[in-house]
C-alpha positions in Angstrom: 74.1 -47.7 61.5 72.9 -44.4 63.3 73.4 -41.3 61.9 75.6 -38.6 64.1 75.3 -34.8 64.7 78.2 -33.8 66.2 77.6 -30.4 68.2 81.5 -28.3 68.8 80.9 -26.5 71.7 78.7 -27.1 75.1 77.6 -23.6 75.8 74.2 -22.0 74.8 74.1 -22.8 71.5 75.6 -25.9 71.9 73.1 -27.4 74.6 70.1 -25.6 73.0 71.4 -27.9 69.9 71.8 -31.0 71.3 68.9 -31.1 74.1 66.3 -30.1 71.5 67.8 -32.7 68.7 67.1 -35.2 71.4 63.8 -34.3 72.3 63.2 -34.4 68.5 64.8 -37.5 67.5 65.1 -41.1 68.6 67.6 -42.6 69.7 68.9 -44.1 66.0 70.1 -40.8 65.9 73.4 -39.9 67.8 74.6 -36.7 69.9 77.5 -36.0 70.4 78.7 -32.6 72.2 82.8 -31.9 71.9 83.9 -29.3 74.5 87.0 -28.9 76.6 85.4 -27.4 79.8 84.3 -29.9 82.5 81.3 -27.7 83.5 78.9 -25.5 82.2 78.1 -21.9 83.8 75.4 -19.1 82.5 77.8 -15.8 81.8 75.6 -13.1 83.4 76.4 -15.1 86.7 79.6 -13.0 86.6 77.9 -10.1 87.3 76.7 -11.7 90.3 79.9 -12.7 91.7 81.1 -9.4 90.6 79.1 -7.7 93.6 79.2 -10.5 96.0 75.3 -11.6 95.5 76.3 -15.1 94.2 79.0 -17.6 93.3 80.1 -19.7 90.2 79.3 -22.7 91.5 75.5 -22.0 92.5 75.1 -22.0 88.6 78.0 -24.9 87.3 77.1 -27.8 85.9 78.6 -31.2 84.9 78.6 -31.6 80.9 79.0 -35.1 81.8 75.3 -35.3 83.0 74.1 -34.5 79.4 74.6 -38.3 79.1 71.3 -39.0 81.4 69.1 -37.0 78.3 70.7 -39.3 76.0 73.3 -37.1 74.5 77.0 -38.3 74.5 79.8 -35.7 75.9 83.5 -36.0 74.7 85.7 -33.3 77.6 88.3 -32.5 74.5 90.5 -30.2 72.6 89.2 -29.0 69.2 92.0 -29.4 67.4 91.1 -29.3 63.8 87.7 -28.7 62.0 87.0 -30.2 58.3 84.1 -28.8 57.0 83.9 -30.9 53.9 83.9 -33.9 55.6 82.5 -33.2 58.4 85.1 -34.7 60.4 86.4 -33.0 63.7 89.7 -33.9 65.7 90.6 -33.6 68.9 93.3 -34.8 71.2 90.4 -37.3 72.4 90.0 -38.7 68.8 88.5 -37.8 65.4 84.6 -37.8 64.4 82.8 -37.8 61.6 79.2 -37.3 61.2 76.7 -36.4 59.0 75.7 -32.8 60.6 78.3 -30.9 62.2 77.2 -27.5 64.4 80.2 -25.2 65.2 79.0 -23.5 68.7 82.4 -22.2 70.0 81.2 -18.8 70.6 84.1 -15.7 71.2 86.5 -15.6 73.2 87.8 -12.6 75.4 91.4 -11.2 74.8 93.1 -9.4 77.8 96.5 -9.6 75.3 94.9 -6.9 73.3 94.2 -4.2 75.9 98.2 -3.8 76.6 98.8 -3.7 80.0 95.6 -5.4 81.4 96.8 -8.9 81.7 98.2 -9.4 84.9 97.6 -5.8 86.2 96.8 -5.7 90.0 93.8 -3.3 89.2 92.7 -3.7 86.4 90.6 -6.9 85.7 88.8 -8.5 82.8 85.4 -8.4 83.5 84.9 -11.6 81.1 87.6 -14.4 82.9 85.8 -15.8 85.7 89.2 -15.6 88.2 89.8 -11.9 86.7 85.7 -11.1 88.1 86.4 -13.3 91.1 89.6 -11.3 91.9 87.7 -8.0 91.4 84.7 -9.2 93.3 87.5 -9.6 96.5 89.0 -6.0 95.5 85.7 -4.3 95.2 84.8 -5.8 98.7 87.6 -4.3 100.3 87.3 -1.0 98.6 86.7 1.9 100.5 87.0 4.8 98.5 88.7 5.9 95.0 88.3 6.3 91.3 86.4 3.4 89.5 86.5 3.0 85.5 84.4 0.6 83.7 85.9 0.7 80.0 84.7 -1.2 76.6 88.2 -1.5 75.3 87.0 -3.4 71.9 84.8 -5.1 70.3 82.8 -7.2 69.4 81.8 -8.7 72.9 79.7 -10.6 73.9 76.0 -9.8 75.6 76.2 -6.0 74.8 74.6 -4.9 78.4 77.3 -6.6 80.9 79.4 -3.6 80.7 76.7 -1.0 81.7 75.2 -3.7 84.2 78.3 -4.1 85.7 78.9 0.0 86.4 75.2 0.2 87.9 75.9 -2.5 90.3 78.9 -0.9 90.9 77.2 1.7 91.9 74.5 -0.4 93.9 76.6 -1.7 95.8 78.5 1.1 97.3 75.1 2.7 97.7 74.2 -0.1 100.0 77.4 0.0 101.9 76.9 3.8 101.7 80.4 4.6 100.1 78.9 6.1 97.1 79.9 9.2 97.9 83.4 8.3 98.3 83.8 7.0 95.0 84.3 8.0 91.8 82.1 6.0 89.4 83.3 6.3 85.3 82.0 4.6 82.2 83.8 4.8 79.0 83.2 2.9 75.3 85.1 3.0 72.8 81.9 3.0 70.1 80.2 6.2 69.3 77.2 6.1 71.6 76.0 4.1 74.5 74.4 0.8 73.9 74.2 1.3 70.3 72.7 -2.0 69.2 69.3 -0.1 71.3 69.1 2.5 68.5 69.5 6.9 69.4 66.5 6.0 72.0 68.2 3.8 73.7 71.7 5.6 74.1 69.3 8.6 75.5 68.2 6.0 78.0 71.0 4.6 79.2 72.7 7.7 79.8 69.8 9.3 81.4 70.4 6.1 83.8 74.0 6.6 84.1 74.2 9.9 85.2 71.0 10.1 87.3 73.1 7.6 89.4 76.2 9.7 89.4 78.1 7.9 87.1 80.3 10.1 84.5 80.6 8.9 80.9 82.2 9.1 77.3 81.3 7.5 74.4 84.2 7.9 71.8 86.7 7.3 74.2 89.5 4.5 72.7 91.7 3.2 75.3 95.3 2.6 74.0 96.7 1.1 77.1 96.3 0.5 81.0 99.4 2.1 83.0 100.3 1.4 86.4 97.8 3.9 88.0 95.9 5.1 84.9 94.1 4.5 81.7 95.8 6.1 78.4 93.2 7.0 76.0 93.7 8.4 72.3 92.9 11.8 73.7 93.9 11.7 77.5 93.6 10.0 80.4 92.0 8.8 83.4 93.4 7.8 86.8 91.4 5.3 88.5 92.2 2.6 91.4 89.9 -0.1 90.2 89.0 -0.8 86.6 86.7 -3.2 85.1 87.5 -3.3 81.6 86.1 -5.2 78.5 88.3 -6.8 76.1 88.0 -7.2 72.3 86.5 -11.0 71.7 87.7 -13.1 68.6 86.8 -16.3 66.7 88.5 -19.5 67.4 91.5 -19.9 65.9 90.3 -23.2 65.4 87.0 -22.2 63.4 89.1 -19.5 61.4 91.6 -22.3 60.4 89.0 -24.4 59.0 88.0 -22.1 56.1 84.6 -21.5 57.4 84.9 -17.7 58.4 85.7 -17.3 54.3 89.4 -15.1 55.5 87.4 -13.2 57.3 87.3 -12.7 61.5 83.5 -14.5 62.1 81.9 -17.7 60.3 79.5 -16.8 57.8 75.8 -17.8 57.8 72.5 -17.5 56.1 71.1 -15.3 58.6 67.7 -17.0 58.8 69.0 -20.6 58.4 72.4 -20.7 60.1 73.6 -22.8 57.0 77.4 -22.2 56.1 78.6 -22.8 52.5 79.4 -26.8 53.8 76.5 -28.6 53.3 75.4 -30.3 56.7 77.2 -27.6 58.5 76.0 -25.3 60.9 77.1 -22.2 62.8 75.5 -20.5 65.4 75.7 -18.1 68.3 79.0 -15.8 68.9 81.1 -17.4 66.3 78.7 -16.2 63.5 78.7 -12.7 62.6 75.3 -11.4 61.0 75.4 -7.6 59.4 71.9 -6.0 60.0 70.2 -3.0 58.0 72.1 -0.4 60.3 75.8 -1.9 59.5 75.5 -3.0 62.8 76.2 -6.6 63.8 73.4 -9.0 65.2 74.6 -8.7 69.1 76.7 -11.5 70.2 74.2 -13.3 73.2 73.2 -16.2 74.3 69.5 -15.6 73.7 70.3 -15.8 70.2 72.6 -18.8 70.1 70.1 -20.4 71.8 67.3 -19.8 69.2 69.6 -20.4 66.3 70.6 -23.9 67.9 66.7 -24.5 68.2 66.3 -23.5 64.6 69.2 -26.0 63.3 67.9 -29.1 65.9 64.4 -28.5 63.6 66.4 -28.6 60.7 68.3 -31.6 61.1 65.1 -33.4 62.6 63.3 -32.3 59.5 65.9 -33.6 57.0 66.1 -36.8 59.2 62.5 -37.3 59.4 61.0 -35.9 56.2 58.8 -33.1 58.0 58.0 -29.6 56.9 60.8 -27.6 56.7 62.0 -25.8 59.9 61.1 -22.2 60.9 63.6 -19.5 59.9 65.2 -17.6 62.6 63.6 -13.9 62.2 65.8 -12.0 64.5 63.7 -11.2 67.2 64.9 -11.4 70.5 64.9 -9.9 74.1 67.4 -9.6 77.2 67.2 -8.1 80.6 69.7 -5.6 81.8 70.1 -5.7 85.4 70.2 -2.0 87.0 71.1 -2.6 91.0 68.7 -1.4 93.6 66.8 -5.1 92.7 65.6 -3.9 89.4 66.1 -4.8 85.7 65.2 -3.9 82.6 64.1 -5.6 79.5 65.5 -4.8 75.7 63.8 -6.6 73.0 64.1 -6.0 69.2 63.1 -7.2 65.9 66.7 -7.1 64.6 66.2 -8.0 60.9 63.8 -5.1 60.5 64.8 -2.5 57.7 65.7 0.3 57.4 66.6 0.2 61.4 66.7 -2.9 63.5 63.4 -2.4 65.8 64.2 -2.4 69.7 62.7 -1.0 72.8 63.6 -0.7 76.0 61.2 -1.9 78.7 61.2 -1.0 82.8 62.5 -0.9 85.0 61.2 -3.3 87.7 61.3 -5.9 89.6 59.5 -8.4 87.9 62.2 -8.5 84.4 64.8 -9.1 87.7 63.3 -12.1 88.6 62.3 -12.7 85.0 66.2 -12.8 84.6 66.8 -15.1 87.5 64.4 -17.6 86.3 65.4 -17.6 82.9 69.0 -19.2 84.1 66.7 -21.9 86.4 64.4 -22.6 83.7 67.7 -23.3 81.4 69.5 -25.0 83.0 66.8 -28.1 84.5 65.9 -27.9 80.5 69.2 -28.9 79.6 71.0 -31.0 82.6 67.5 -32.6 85.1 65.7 -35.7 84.0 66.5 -38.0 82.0 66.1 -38.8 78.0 62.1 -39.7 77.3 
């Protein structure tokens, strides 16, 4: 009878997981990925179609073609998680298995910025049709007050926001409206980019106003009004706003008992073990304090080397190797600046007293660094065919 892994969640984490389980394993071993998207999509392809320099669908892919790398995909609703059994339903049907890897990441909630769902103005800049419908907006725009706002947190991928303002900026540059537009960041957390350490809030808002963009670190907005933001201390008018909304867990994962009554799923930082034995969590669902009371930043670069780290683990237990590498914290991700540039942050994150991160560039090599680094991904994880 073969032994199951059953993966909850087909997105980086997820295919990371599953693809290099496979690779690792035989095929005694079964696959199984449970998600309720049809496709997959890389996120920082938002920003893209954001400023009218790509589309969603360039980057989708079928999760049904994880079947030709030998890897079985279930299109269903989560609709219950049992961590001491390791049993999953879904409106598809129940499995069980004997390793179960929760990889439903975070999920973006306009509801909690009041007045931003639905406003004609105002879009989330995490909902693909909300980007899509500011991508058409922005495109037509010819002159006027622009606010991009961190309304909460977490969030995921920590530069999207700033990203997003600097192509902002780009791209009225190139359509040489700059100078018609009024260009304002705001965050709601004490300092710019704050996972980057004092150095790199210096940085970014060296970079921010040498392009003319205004900003405010400290600035909590309480609600979106017809024609302005209302902020704990005043407000802003603005014709456009891009606007990032608080993420949660699951309600799925934080009904199974795994995130402990807390908001995030629990882990051993370096093993991505929960307190279920043969369960796994990884990526944005997980919530890992550092030495600066700071979070380990919700990315996919990380999901992606914590589902590694777990596929090792599970092959090892299966298999009777050595015992896997520990995830260390380390990683790095680009931060795309407009005027075909991008930079590159990379940290030891686990280091004490202060996570360890630098900012690197800017240039034109980390931007194609970036564009090759969705490529690379996603012919790992969706060409071919299982060995």
């Amino acid at each position: 009878m073969k032994s199951r892994t059953a993966i909850l969640g087909g997105g980086f984490g997820g295919l990371a997981t599953a693809t290099e389980l496979r690779r690792l394993l035989g095929a005694g071993h079964e696959i199984v990925v449970v998600d309720r998207r049809e496709t997959y999509y890389m996120g920082l392809r938002k920003l893209w179609v954001l400023v009218g320099r790509a589309s969603l669908a360039e980057g989708e892919r079928p999760l049904a073609r994880l079947s030709g790398r030998g890897i079985r995909f279930v299109r269903a609703e989560i609709t219950r998680i049992e961590p001491p059994a390791r049993r999953v339903a879904t409106d598809a049907g129940s499995f069980e298995a004997e390793y179960l890897v929760v990889s439903l990441g975070a999920e973006p909630r306009a509801d909690r910025v009041p007045g931003l769902s639905g406003h004609p103005r105002a879009f989330n800049l995490y909902d693909p049709e909300s980007v899509q419908a500011a991508a058409r907006r922005l495109a037509s725009f010819e002159g006027g007050r622009v606010v991009v706002a961190i309304a909460g947190l977490p969030y995921k991928c920590p530069p999207a926001p700033y990203e997003a303002a600097m192509l902002v900026d780009d791209g009225f540059r190139e359509r040489a409206l700059r100078e018609r537009v009024d260009l304002t960041f705001t965050t709601l957390q004490p300092m710019l980019l704050p996972n980057a350490g004092p150095a790199g809030a210096r940085w970014m808002g060296d970079e921010l106003t040498r392009r003319g963009i205004a900003w405010h670190a400290n600035k909590k907005l309480t609600r979106i009004e017809a024609d302005r933001l209302v902020y704990e201390d005043g407000e802003l008018p603005f014709d456009l706003a891009l606007v990032t909304p608080p993420h949660v867990c699951p309600q799925v994962v934080r009904d199974s008992g795994l995130t402990d009554d807390g908001e995030w799923v629990k882990v051993d930082p370096h093993t991505l073990t929960t307190a279920q034995p043969g369960v796994f969590a990884i990526g944005d669902a997980t919530n890992i304090p550092l030495a600066n009371r700071l979070a380990l930043p919700k990315a996919g670069i990380f999901a992606e080397a914590h589902g590694r780290r777990v596929a090792h683990a599970i092959a090892a237990d299966l298999l009777g190797g050595p015992p896997a590498a520990l995830f260390d914290g380390r990683g790095a991700c680009f931060l795309e600046m407009g005027g075909g540039q991008a930079a590159m942050v990379e940290g030891e994150f686990y280091a004490e007293p202060e996570p360890a991160v630098r900012i690197l560039g800017a240039s034109p090599e980390y931007l194609e660094e970036k564009r090759r680094f969705e490529t690379e991904r996603l012919a790992r994880w969706f060409e071919g065919r299982e060995h």
